[in-house]
Structures are given as structure tokens and as C-alpha cells.
One Martini backbone bead per residue (centre of mass of N, CA, C, O) as a GRO file, in nm:
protein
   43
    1UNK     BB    1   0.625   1.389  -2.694
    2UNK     BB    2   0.864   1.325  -2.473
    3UNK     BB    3   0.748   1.457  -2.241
    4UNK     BB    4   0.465   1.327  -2.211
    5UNK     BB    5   0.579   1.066  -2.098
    6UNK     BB    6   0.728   1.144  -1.863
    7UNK     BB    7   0.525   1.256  -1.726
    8UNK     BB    8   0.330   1.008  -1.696
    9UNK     BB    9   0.512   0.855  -1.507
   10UNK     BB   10   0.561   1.080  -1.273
   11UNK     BB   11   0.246   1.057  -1.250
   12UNK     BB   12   0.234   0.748  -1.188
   13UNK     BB   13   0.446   0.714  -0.935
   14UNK     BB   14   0.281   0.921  -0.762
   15UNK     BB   15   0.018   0.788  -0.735
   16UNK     BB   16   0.104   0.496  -0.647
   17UNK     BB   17   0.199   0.613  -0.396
   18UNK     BB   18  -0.053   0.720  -0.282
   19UNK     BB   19  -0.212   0.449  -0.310
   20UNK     BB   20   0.005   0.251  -0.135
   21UNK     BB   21  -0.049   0.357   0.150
   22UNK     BB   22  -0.262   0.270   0.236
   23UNK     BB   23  -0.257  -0.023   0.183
   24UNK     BB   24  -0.021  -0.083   0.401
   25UNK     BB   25  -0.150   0.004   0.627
   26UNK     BB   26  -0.372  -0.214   0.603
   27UNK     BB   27  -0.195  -0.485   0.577
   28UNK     BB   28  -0.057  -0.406   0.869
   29UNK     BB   29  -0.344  -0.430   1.041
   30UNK     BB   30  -0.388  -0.733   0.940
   31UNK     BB   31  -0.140  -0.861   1.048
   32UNK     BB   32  -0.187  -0.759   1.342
   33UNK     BB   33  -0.464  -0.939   1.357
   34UNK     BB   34  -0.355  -1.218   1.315
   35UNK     BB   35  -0.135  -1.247   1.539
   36UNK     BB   36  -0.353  -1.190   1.764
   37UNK     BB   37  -0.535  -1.434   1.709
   38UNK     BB   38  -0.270  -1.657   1.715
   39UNK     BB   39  -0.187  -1.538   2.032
   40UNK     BB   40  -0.451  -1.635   2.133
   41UNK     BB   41  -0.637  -1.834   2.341
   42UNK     BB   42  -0.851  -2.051   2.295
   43UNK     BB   43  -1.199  -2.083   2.433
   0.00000   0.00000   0.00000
């Protein structure tokens, strides 16, 4: 039982790694919104 702990993890670790990157990618695209807004004159 001490190995499919492991496993559990390992597979966590993994799962995470693929499910944070689009969200990074998310939330990289959303700050370069708000910056190209912020330095926009305002109309």
C-alpha cells in the first residue's frame, strides 16, 4: 500500500503540472489585457 501512495502523488504532481499550465498561460494573456489598458489614453 505504501507504493500506490507514492503513485497518488506522483500522479498529482503530474495532473497539476498540465492542468496550471494553461491557467499560467490564462492568466499571463489577462495581465497583458489590463496593462495594454492601463497604459491606453483614455478616449
Amino acid at each position: 500500500y505504501e507504493k500506490s501512495a507514492e503513485i497518488e502523488i506522483d500522479d498529482f504532481v503530474e495532473i497539476s503540472s498540465v492542468l496550471l499550465q494553461p491557467l499560467e498561460d490564462f492568466f499571463n494573456n489577462v495581465f497583458v489585457m489590463v496593462v495594454c489598458v492601463l497604459h491606453s489614453p483614455p478616449e
